[in-house]
C-alpha positions as CSV (number, residue, x, y, z in Angstrom):
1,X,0.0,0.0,0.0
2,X,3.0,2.2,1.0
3,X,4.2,1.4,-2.6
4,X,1.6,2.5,-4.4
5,X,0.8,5.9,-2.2
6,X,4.7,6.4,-3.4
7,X,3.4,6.2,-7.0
8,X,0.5,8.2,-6.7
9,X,2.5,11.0,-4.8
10,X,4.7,11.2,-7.3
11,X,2.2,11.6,-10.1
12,X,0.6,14.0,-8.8
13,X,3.8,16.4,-8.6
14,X,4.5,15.6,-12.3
15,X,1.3,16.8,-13.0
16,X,1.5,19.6,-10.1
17,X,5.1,20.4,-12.4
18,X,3.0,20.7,-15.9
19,X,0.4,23.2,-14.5
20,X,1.2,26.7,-14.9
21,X,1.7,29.3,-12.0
22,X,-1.9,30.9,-11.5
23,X,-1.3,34.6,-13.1
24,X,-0.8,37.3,-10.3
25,X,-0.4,34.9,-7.5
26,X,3.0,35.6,-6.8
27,X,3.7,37.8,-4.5
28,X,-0.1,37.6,-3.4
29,X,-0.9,37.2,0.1
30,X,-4.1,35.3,1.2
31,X,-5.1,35.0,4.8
32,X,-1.5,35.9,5.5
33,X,-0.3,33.2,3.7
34,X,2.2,33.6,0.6
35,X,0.8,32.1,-2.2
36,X,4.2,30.8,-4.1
37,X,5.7,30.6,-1.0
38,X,2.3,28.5,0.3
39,X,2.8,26.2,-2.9
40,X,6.9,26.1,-3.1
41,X,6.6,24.8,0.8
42,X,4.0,22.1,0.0
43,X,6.3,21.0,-3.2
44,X,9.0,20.4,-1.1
45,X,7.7,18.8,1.8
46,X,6.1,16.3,-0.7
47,X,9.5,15.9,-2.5
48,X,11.2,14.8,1.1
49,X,8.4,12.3,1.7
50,X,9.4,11.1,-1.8
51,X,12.6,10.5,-0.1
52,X,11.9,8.8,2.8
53,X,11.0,9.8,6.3
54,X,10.0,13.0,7.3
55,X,11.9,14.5,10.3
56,X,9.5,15.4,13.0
57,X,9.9,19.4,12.4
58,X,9.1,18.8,8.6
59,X,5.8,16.0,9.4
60,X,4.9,18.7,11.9
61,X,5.1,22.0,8.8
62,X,3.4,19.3,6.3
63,X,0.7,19.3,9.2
64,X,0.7,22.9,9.2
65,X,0.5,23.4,5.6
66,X,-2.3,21.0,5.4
67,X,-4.8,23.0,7.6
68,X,-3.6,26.7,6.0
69,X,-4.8,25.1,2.9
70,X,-8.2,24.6,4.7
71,X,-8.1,28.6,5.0
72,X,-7.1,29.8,1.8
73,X,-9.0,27.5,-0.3
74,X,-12.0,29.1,0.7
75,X,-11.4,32.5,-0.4
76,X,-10.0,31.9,-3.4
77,X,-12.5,33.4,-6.6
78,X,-10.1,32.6,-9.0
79,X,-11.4,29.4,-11.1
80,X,-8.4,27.9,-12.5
81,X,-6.4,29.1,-9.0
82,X,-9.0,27.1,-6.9
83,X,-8.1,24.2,-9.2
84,X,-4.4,24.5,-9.2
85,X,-3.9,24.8,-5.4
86,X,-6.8,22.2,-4.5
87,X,-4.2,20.3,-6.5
88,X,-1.6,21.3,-4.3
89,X,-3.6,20.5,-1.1
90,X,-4.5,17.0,-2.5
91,X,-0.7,16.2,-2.7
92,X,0.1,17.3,0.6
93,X,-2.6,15.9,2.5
94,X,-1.3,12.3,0.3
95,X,2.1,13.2,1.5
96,X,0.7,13.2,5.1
97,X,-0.9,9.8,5.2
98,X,2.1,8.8,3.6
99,X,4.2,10.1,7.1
100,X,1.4,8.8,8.5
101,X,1.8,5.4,7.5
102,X,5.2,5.2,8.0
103,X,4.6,6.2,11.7
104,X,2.6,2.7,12.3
């Protein structure tokens, strides 16, 4: 099962990598959240899972990141934005039952 949550992870960021940058979200704030900075974290932190095992500071900012996304998403009125960083949500929250399975 780990396996194959390894696979999907890393489709998704191939297809998180083909999507183009929402125009005029960087250097946006939302909620007090940078939005490249909100989606260059989430990248990363999926990458390291990628990797192997988180360390507890990064499963704890992949926690984080997980409920800001919770916040933003909602305000969001962009169509195409909404659809790019649910994407970006949906990989992180994989990459956190990912930690979390590794945890058992």
């Amino acid at each position: 099962m780990l396996k194959e949550k390894l696979d999907a992870l890393s489709q998704m960021m191939a297809e998180h990598m083909a999507m183009p940058f929402p125009p005029g979200f960087r250097g946006l704030d939302i909620e007090d959240q940078d939005m490249a900075m909100l989606d260059a974290d989430a990248y990363g932190l999926a990458a390291g899972v990628l990797k192997g095992p988180l360390s507890e500071q990064h499963r704890s900012g992949l926690t984080r990141l997980t409920s800001v996304f919770e916040e933003v998403l909602p305000t969001i009125d962009d169509e195409y934005a909404t659809k790019y960083y649910t994407h970006v949500r949906d990989m992180a929250v994989l990459a956190a039952e990912i930690e979390s399975l590794r945890q058992k």
